[in-house]
GULUM-650226 format. One line per field, with one value per residue (C-alpha): x, z, y; residue in three letters; residue number from 1. Coordinates in steps of 0.02 Angstrom, whole numbers, padded with zeros to 5 digits. Example, Ala and Ser with C-alpha at 12.3 -4.5 7.8 and 13.67 -1.06 7.14 Angstrom:
2
xx	c(00615 | 00684)
zz	c(00390 | 00357)
yy	c(-00225 | -00053)
residuo	c(ALA | SER)
num	c(1 | 2)
END
This chain:
230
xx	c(01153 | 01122 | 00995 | 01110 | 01272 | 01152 | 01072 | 01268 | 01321 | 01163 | 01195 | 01392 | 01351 | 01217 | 01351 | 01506 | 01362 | 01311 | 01495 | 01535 | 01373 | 01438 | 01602 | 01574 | 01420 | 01425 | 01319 | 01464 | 01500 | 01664 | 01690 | 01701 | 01778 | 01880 | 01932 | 02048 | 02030 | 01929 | 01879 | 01788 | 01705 | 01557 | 01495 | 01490 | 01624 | 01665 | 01730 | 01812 | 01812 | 01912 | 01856 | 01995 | 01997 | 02082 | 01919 | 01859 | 02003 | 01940 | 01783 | 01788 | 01621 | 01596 | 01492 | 01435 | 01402 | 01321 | 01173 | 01031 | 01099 | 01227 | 01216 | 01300 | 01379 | 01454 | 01477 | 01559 | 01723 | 01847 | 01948 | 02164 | 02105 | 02164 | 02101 | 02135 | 02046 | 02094 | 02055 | 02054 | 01951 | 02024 | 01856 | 01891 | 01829 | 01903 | 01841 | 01844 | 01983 | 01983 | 02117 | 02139 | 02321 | 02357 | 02219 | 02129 | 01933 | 01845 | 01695 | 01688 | 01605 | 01449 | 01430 | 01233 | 01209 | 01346 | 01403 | 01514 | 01464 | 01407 | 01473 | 01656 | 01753 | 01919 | 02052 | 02229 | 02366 | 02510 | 02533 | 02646 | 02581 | 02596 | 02547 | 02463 | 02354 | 02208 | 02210 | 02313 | 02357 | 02433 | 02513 | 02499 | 02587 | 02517 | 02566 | 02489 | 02361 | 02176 | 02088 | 02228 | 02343 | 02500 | 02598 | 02514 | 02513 | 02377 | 02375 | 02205 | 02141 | 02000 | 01829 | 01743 | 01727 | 01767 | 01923 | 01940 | 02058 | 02149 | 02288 | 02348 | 02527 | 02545 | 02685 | 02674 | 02750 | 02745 | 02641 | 02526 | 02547 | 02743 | 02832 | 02891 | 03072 | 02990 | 02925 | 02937 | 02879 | 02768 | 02586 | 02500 | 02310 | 02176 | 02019 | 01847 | 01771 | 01874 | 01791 | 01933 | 01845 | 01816 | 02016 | 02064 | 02241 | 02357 | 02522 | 02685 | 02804 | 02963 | 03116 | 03244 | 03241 | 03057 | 03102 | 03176 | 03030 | 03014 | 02854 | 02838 | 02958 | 02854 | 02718 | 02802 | 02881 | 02717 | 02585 | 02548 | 02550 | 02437 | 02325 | 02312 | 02404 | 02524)
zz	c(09020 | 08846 | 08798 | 08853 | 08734 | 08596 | 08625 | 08612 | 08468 | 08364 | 08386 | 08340 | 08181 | 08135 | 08170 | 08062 | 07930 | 07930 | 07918 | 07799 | 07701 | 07732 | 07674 | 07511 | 07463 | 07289 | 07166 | 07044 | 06924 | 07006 | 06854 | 06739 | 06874 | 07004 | 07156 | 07129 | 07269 | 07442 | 07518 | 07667 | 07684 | 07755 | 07840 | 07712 | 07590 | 07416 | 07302 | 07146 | 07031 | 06844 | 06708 | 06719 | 06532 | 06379 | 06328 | 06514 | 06579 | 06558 | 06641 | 06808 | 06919 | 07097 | 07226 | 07372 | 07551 | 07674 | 07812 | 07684 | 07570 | 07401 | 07257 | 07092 | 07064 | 06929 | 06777 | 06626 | 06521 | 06559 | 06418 | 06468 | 06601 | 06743 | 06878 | 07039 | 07206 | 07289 | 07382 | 07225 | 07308 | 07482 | 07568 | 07679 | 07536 | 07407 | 07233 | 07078 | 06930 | 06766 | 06634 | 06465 | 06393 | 06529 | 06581 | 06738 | 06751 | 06912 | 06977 | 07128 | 07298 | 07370 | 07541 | 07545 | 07402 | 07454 | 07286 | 07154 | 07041 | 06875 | 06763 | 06755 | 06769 | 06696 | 06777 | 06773 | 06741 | 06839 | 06950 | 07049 | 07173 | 07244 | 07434 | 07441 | 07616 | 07511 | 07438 | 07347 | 07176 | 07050 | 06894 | 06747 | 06598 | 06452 | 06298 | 06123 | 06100 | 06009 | 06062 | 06130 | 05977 | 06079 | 06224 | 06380 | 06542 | 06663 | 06824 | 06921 | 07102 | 07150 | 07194 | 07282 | 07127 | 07025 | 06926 | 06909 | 06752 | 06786 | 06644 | 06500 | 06426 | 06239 | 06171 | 05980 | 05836 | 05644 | 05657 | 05761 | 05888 | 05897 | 06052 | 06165 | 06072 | 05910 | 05978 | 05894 | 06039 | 06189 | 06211 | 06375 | 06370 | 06515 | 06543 | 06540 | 06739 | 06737 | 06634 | 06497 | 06358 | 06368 | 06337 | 06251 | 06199 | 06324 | 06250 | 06178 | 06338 | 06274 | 06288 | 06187 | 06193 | 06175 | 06158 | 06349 | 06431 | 06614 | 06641 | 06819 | 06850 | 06745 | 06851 | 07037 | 06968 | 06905 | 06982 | 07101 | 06970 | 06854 | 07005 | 07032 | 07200 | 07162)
yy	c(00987 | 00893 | 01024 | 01163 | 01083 | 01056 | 01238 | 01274 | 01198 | 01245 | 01422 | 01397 | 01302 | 01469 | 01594 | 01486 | 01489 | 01659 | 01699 | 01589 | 01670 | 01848 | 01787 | 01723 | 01788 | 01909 | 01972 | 01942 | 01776 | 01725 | 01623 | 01770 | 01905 | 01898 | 02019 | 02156 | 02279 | 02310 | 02464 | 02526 | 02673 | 02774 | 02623 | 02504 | 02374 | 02418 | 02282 | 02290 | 02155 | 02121 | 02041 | 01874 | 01842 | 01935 | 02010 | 02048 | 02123 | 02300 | 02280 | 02329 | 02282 | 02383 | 02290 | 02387 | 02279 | 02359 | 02317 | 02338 | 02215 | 02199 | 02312 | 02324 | 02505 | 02488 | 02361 | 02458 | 02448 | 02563 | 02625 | 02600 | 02462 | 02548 | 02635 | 02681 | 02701 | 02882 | 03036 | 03170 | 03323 | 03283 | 03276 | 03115 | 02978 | 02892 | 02904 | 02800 | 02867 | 02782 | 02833 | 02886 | 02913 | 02922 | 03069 | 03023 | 03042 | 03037 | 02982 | 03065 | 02972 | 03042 | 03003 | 03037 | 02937 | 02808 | 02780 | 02854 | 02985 | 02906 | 03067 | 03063 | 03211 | 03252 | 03281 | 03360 | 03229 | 03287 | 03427 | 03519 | 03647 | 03820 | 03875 | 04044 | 04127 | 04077 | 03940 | 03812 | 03830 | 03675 | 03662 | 03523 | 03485 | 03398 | 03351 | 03363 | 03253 | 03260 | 03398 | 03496 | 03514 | 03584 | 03517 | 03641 | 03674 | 03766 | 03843 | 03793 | 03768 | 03665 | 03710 | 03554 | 03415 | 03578 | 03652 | 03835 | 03866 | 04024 | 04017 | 03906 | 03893 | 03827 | 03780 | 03833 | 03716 | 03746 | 03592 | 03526 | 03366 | 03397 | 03409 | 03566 | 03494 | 03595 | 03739 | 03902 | 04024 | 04022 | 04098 | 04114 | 04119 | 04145 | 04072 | 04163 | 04128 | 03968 | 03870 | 03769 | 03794 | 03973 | 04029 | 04226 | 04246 | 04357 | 04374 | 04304 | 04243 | 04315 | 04171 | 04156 | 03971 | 03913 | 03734 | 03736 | 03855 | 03819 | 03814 | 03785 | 03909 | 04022 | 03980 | 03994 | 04181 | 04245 | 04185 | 04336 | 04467 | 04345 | 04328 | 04510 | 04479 | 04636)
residuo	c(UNK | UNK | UNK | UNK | UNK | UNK | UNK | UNK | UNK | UNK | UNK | UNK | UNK | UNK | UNK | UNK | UNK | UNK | UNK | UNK | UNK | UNK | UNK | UNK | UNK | UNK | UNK | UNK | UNK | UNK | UNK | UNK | UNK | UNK | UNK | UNK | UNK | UNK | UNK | UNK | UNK | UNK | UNK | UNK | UNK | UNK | UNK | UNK | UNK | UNK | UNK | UNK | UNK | UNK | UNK | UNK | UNK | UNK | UNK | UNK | UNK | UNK | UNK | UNK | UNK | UNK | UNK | UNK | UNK | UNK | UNK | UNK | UNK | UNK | UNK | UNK | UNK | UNK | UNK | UNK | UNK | UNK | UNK | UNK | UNK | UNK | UNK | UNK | UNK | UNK | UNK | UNK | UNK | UNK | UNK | UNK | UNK | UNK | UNK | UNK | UNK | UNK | UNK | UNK | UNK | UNK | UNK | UNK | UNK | UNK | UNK | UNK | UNK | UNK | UNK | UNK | UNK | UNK | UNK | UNK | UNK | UNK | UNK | UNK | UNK | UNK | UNK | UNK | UNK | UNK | UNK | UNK | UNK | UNK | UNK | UNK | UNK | UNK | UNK | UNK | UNK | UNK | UNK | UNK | UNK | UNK | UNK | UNK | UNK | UNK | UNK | UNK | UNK | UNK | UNK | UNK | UNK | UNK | UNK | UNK | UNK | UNK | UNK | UNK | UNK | UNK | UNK | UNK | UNK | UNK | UNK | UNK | UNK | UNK | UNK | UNK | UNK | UNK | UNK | UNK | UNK | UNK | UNK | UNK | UNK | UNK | UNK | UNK | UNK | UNK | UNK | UNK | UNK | UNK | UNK | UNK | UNK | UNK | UNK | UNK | UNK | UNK | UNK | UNK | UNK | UNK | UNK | UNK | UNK | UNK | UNK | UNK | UNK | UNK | UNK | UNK | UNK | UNK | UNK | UNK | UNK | UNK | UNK | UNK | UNK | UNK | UNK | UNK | UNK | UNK)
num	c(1 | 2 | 3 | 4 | 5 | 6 | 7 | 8 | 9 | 10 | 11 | 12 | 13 | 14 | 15 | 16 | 17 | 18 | 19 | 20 | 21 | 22 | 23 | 24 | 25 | 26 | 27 | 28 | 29 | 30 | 31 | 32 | 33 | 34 | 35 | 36 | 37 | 38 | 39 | 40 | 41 | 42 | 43 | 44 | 45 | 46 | 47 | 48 | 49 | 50 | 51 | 52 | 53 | 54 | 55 | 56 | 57 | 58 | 59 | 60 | 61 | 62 | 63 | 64 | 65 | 66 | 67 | 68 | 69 | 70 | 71 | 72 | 73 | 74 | 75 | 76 | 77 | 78 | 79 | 80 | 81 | 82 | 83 | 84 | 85 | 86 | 87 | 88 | 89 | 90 | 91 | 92 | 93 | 94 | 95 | 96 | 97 | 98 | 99 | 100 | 101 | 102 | 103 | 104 | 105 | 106 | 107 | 108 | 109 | 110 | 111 | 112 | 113 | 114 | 115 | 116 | 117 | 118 | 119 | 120 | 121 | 122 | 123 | 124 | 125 | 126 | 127 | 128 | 129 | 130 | 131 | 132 | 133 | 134 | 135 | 136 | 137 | 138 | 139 | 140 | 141 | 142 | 143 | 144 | 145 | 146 | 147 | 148 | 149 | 150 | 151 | 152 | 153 | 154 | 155 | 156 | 157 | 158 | 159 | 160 | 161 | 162 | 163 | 164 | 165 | 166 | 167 | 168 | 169 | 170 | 171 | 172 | 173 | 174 | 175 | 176 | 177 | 178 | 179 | 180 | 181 | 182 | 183 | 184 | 185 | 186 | 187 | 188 | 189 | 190 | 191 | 192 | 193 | 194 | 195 | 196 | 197 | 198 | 199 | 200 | 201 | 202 | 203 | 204 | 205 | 206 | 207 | 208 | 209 | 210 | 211 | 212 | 213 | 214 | 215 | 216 | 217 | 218 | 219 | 220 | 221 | 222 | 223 | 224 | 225 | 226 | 227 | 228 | 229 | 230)
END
């Protein structure tokens, strides 16, 4: 009986260690970091950990647990210090988004890899959508900033971890980087086999007000006959 209890309590003081061991365990310096967000997916933890000082705050560290062991993602600065944890492509995992103005990028998850892409891609900001028979079609809006001189919006769908860019919407100002409050007229551009940075100008939009051009509504009207649908 004695050898049984202590048989017993040997194996319950190994399993409260190896739990308290699984438990606490990290590849991280808790000191410096501290955890923001869990995840689980494809058989395995992902951890997210922020810098907890003023000039660590924007370094975001993702530990992966999983039966072969702890590994170290990711360890990089992202720009706004945000980021979220979501399904972008809709394929059943989440991925990693980090933000720029506002501008999300991805790093999309590969399940055969289990791990997040290390290229980013960019991503619409803010969409609205459109149901078709084929396929689902969105809408953005952005506003002038850097590279893209006017406020804009495109019509897309996606293609995997892929945009297709079917056609652009500027809003023209005497200058550039104002608001669709100063715009002059409207152009509409397409893009050459979907790719953004392969645009030809289409036309003028004719409105008599180009300051208050729906462009969603644009969008919802028109997108058949842009499509070829008609």
């Amino acid at each position: 009986m004695r050898v049984l209890f202590f048989l017993v309590a040997t194996w319950l003081i190994l399993l409260a260690n190896y739990g308290f061991s699984q438990t606490k365990h990290t590849l991280v310096d808790t000191t410096q970091f501290k955890l923001d967000t869990t995840i689980k997916q494809n058989r395995s933890v992902f951890k997210f950990w922020r810098g907890n000082s003023d000039t660590t705050w924007k370094i975001i560290i993702i530990e992966r647990v999983s039966k072969r062991g702890d590994t170290i993602l990711y360890n990089d600065r992202v720009r706004d210090g945000e980021y979220d944890i979501s399904d972008m492509n809709e394929d059943g995992f989440r991925d990693f988004v980090t933000y720029y103005h506002e501008h999300p990028a991805i790093h999309f998850f590969n399940p055969l890899k289990n791990n997040f892409d290390s290229i980013a891609i960019g991503w619409p900001s803010s969409k609205g959508s459109i149901e078709t028979t084929k396929a689902t079609l969105y809408y953005d809006f952005n506003d002038a900033i850097y590279g893209s001189p006017y406020a804009n919006s495109t019509l897309y769908k996606y293609i995997g971890k892929r945009i297709y860019y079917y056609y652009e919407i500027k809003y023209m100002t005497a200058d550039t980087y104002e608001g669709t409050d100063s715009a002059l007229k409207v152009n509409l551009y397409k893009f050459k086999k979907g790719e953004y940075n392969d645009e030809v100008f289409l036309k003028e939009i004719k409105t008599p007000h180009p300051n208050k051009f729906d462009y969603a509504k644009y969008w919802q009207q028109h997108y058949k006959q842009l499509l070829g649908h008609q």
